[in-house]
N, C-alpha and C positions, 0 to 999 in steps of 0.2 A: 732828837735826831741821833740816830745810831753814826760811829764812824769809824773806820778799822785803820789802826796806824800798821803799817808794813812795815818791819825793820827790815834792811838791808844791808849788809854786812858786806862789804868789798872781799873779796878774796875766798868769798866762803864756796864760791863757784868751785875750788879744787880744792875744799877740803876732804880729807882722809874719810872714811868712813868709820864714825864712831867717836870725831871731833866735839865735844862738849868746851862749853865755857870753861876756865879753871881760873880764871883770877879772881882771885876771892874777893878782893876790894870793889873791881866790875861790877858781880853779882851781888855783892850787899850793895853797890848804890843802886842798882836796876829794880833789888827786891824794894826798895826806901821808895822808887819811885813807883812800883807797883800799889805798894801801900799806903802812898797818897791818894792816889784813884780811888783804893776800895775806900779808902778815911771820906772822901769827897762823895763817894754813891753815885760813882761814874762807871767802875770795871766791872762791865759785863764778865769779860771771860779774857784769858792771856797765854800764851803759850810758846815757847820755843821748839824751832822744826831742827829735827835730825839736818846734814848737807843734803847738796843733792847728790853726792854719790852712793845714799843709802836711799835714793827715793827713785821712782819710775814716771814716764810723762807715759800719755796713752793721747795719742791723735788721730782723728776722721778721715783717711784719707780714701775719698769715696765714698765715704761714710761705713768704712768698717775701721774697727778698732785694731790702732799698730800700738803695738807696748816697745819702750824705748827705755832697760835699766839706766840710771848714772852710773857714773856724773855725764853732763851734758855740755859739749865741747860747744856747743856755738851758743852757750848763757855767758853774757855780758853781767847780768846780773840775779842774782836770784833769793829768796827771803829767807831770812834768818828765827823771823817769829815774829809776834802780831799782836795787838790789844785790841778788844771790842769794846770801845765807849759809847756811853747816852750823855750827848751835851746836845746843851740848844743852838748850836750855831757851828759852821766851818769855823768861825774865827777862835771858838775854845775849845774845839776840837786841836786846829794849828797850835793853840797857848800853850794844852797839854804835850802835844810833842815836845814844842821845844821846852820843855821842863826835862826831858830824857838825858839819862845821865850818860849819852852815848858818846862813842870815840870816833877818833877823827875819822875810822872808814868807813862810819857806818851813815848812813841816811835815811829818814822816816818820809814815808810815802802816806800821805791824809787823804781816806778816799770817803765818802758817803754810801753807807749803806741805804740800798733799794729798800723802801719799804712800797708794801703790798698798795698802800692808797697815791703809793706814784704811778701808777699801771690806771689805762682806761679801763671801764666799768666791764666789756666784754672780757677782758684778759684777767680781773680783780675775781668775774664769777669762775675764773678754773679753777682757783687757788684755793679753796672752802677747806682742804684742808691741809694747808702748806705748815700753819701754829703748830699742827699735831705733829708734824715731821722735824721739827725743828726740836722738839723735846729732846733733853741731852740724858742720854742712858749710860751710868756710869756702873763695871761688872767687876 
């Protein structure tokens, strides 16, 4: 079972644009706890996000597209960066979180990634070739 931890970072709603981590201690525990996952043959893929004042939201309103730069006055909350794990269960997916060496303002959000044989058999035949788009092209 795939499972994507959402970190959450309080305050990073009004960060500057061009905010990176700088405490070195932070990022050597976060890289230790990175490298427990890949040591385990759990981490898929991980990444930290710019803020949102260096990112864009785009919504359907009528179903055409409105582009809205940041930062984003009415976000209560918004993500910091993410891990993609393969554990067999919510419950070790949960254990892995709370192994995170994070600080008091941050909180991890455990959600279950959709895979394609959760979908009925009509909605599984659209998807013939969803693997191939999934392929990660790195330039």
């Amino acid at each position: 079972m795939r499972f994507m931890l959402l970190m959450i970072p309080h305050g990073y709603e009004t960060a500057a644009p061009g905010t990176i981590p700088d405490d070195v201690d932070a990022v050597g525990a976060m890289m230790a706890y990175n490298e427990s996952m890949q040591k385990a043959g759990i981490l898929i893929s991980c990444d930290g996000l710019h803020p949102p004042s260096m990112g864009a939201r785009v919504s359907f309103p009528g179903r055409k597209p409105k582009v809205v730069d940041g930062p984003f006055a009415e976000a209560k909350e918004v993500l910091g960066g993410y891990w993609i794990i393969d554990v067999p269960s919510r419950a070790a997916a949960i254990e892995w979180a709370t192994r995170c060496p994070g600080s008091e303002n941050e909180v991890i959000e455990v959600r279950q990634i959709q895979e394609i044989a959760d979908f009925p058999p009509e909605v599984q035949a659209l998807t013939t070739e969803f693997a191939s788009m999934q392929a990660v092209k790195k330039t």
